[in-house]
N, C-alpha and C positions, 0 to 999 in steps of 0.2 A: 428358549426365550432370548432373543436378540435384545444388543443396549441399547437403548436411544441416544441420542448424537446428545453433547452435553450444549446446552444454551446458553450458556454464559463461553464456552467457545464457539462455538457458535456464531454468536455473537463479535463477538473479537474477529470472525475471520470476516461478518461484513463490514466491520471497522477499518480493518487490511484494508480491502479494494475500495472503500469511499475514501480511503487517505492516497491510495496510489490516482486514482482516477481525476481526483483533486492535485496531484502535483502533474499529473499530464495535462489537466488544464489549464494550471497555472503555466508552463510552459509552451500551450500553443498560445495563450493571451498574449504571452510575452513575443511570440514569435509575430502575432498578429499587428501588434502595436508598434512594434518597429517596422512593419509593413505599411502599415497607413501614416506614419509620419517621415517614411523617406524622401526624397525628390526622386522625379523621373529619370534613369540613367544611375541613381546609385545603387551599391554593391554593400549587402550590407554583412556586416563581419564578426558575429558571435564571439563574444569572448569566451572560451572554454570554462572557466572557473565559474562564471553565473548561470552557465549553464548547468553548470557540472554537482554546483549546490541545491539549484531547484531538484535534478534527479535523485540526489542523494537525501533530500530534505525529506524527501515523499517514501523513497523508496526503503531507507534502513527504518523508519516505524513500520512499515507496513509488512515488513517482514519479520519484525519483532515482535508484532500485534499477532500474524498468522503462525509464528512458533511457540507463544505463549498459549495460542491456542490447540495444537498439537498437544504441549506437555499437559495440557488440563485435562486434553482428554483423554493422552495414553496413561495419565494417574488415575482416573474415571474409569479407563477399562479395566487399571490392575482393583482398585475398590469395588468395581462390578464383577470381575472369576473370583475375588474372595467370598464376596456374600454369596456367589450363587452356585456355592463348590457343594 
């Protein structure tokens, strides 16, 4: 008998990608909006560090969110070969 995947990680790992997919879109907004308020002819010049916040704002939950859900479920499968020994 095979485990079933656990739901509550599960869960957590679509929490992951709607927090990452959400900081990529907060980063092309950002990209967009400095596009529609430049003048014709300018050059526009990202500052690294705001940039660098949005990636990382989005990015370390979302991997914290999909490694919380790992360990729930590699704990899941070790309480799942006990019961089913």
């Amino acid at each position: 008998m095979k485990k079933p995947i656990n739901k509550f990680a599960l869960a957590l790992w679509g929490i992951a990608v709607i927090v990452l997919i959400g900081g990529v879109g907060s980063l092309a907004s950002m990209q967009a909006m400095l596009r529609t308020t430049m003048q014709p002819g300018d050059t526009i010049y990202e500052v690294a560090g705001s940039s660098w916040r949005i990636i990382t704002g989005s990015l370390l939950p979302s991997v914290q969110l999909a490694a919380f859900g790992v360990i729930i479920e590699l704990i899941d499968q070790i309480r799942w070969n006990a019961l089913h020994k």
